[in-house]
ROTI-940672 format. One record per atom (N, C-alpha, C): residue number from 0; residue in three letters; atom name; x, y, z. Coordinates in steps of 0.001 Angstrom, whole numbers, plus 500000, padded with zeros to 6 digits. Layout:
<recs>
  seq  type  atom      c1      c2      c3
  NUM   ala    CA       X       Y       Z
...
</recs>
This chain:
<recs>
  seq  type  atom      c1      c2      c3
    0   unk     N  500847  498824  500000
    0   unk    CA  500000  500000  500000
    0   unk     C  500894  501240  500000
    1   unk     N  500757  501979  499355
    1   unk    CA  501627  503509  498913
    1   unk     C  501307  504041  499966
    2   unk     N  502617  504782  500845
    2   unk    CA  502452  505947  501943
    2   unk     C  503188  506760  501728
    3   unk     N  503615  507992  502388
    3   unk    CA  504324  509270  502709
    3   unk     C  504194  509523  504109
    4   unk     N  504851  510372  504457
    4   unk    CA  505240  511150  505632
    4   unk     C  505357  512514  504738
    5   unk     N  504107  513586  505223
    5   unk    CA  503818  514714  505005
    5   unk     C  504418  515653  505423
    6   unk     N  505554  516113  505494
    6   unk    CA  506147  517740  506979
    6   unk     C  505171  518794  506623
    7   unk     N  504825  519184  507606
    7   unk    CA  503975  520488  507097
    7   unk     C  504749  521784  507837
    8   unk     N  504631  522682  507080
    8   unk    CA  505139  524264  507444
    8   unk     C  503824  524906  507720
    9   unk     N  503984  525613  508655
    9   unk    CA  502064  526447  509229
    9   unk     C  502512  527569  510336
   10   unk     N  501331  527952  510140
   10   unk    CA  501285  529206  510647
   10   unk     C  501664  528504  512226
   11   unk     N  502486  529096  513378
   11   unk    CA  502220  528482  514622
   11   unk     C  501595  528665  515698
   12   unk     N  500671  529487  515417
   12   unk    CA  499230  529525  515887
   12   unk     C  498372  529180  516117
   13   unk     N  498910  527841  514367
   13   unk    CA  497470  527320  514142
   13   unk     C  497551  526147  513966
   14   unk     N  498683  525364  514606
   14   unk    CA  499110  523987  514417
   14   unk     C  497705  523252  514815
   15   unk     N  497397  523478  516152
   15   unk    CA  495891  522473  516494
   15   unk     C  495331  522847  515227
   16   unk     N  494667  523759  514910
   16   unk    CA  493343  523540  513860
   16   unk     C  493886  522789  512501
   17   unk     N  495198  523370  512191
   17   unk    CA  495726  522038  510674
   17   unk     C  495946  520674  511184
   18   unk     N  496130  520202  512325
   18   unk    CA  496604  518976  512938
   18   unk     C  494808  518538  512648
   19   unk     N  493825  519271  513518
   19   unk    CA  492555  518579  513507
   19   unk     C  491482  518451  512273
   20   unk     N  491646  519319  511611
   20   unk    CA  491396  519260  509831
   20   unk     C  491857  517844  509164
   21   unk     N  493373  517877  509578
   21   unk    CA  493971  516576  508683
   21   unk     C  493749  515482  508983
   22   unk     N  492958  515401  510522
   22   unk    CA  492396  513831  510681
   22   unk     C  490643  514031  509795
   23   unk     N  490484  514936  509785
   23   unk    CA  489450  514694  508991
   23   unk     C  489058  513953  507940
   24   unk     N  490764  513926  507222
   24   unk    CA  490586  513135  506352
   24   unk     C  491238  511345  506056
   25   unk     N  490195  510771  506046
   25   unk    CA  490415  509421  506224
   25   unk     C  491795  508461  505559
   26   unk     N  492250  509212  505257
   26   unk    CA  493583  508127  504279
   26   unk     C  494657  508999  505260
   27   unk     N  494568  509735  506136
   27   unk    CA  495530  510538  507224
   27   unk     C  495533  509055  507778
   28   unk     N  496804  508925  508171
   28   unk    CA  496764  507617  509692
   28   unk     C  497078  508222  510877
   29   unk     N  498254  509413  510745
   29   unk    CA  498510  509775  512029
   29   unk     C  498723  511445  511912
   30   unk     N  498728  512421  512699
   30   unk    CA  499317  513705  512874
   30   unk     C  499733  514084  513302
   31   unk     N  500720  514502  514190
   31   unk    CA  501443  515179  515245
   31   unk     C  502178  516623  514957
   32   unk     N  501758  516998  516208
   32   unk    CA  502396  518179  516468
   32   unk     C  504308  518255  516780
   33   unk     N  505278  518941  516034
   33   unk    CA  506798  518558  516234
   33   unk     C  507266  520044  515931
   34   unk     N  508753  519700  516735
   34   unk    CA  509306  520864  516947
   34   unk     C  510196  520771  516003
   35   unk     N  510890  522422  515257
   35   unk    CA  512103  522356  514262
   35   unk     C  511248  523243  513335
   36   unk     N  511736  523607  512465
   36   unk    CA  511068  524449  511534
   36   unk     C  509606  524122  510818
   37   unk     N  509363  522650  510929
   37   unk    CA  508174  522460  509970
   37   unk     C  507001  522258  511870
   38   unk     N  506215  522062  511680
   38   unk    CA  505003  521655  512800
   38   unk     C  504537  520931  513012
   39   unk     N  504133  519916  511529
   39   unk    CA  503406  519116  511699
   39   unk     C  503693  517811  510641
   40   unk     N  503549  516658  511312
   40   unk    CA  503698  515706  510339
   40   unk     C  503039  514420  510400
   41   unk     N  502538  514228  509293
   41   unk    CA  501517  513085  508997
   41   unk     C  501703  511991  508290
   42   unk     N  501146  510720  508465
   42   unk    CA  501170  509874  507543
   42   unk     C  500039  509633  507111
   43   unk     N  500557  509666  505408
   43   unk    CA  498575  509264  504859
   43   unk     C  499373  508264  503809
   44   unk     N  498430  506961  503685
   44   unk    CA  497998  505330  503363
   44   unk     C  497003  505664  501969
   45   unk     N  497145  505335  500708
   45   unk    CA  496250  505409  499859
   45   unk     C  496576  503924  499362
   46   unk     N  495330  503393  498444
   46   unk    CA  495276  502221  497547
   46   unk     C  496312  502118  496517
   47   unk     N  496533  503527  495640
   47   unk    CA  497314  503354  494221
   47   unk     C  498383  504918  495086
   48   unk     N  499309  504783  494140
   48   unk    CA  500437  506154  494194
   48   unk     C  499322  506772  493457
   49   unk     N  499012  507059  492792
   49   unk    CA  497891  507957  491852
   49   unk     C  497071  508851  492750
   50   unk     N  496327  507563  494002
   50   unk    CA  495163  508372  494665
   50   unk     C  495806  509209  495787
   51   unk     N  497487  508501  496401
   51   unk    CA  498076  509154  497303
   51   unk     C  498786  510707  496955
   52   unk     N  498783  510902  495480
   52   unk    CA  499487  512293  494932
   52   unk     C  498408  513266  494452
   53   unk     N  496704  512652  494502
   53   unk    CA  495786  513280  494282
   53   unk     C  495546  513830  496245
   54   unk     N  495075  512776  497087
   54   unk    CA  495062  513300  498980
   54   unk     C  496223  514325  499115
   55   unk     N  497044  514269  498789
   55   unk    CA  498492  515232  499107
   55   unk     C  498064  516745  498429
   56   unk     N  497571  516863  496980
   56   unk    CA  497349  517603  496333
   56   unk     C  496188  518277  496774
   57   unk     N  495095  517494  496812
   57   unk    CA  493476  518321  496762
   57   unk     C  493303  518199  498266
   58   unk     N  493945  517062  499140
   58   unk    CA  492998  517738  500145
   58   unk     C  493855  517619  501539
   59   unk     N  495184  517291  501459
   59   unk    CA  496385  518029  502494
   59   unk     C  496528  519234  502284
   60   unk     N  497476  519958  500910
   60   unk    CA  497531  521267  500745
   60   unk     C  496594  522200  500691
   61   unk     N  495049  521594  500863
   61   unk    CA  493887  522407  500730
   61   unk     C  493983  523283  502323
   62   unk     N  494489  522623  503313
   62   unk    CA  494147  522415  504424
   62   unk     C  494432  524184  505074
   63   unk     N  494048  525007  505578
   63   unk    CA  493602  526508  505227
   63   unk     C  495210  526772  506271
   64   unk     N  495815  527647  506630
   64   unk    CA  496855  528120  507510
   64   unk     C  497896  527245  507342
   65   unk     N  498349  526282  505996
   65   unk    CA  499308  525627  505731
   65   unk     C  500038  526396  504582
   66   unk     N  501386  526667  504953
   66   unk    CA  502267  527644  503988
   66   unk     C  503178  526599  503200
   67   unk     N  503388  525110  503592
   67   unk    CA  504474  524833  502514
   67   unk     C  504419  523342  503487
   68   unk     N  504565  522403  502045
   68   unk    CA  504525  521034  502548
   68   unk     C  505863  520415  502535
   69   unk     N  506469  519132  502586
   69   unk    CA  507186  518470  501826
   69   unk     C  507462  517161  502535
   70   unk     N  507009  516479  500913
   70   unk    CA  506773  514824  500966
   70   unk     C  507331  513752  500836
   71   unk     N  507467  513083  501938
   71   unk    CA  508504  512041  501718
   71   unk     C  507885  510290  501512
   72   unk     N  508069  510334  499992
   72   unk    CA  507690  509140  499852
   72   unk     C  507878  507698  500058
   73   unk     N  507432  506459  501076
   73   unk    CA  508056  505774  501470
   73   unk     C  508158  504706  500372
   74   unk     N  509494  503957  500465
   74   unk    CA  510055  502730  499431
   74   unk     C  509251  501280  499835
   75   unk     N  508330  500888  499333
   75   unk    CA  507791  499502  499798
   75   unk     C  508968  498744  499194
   76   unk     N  509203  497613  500123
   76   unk    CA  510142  496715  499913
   76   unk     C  511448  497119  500892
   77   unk     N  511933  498073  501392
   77   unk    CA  513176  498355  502014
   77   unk     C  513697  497959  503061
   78   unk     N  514113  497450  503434
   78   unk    CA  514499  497293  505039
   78   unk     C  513801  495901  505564
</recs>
């Protein structure tokens, strides 16, 4: 199953409300709040790479007080 680890860059104000938005959406598995320049980071689980670069696109970066993402795509098979 295709995943990522999301970093999110956000306003830091508003980490709770992007943290609680992003469980909103069901292919999110986890969110946490982290310290270092980015705030927040998630893992989201899709069926195809296709549907996981469409969730990242339309409805992570949708997510309102988020200034800048970056996605780290995990290698099935590694380790």
């Amino acid at each position: 199953m295709p995943s990522a680890f999301v970093i999110i860059h956000c306003d830091p104000a508003e980490t709770y409300y992007v943290i609680r938005n992003l469980k909103y959406i069901p292919e999110v598995k986890t969110a946490d709040d982290v310290f270092g320049y980015y705030e927040v980071v998630c893992k989201v689980e899709a069926s195809t790479q296709k549907e996981l670069e469409k969730i990242i696109t339309n409805s992570i970066r949708k997510v309102q007080h988020i200034i800048s993402t970056m996605t780290l795509t995990v290698i099935d098979g590694q380790g």
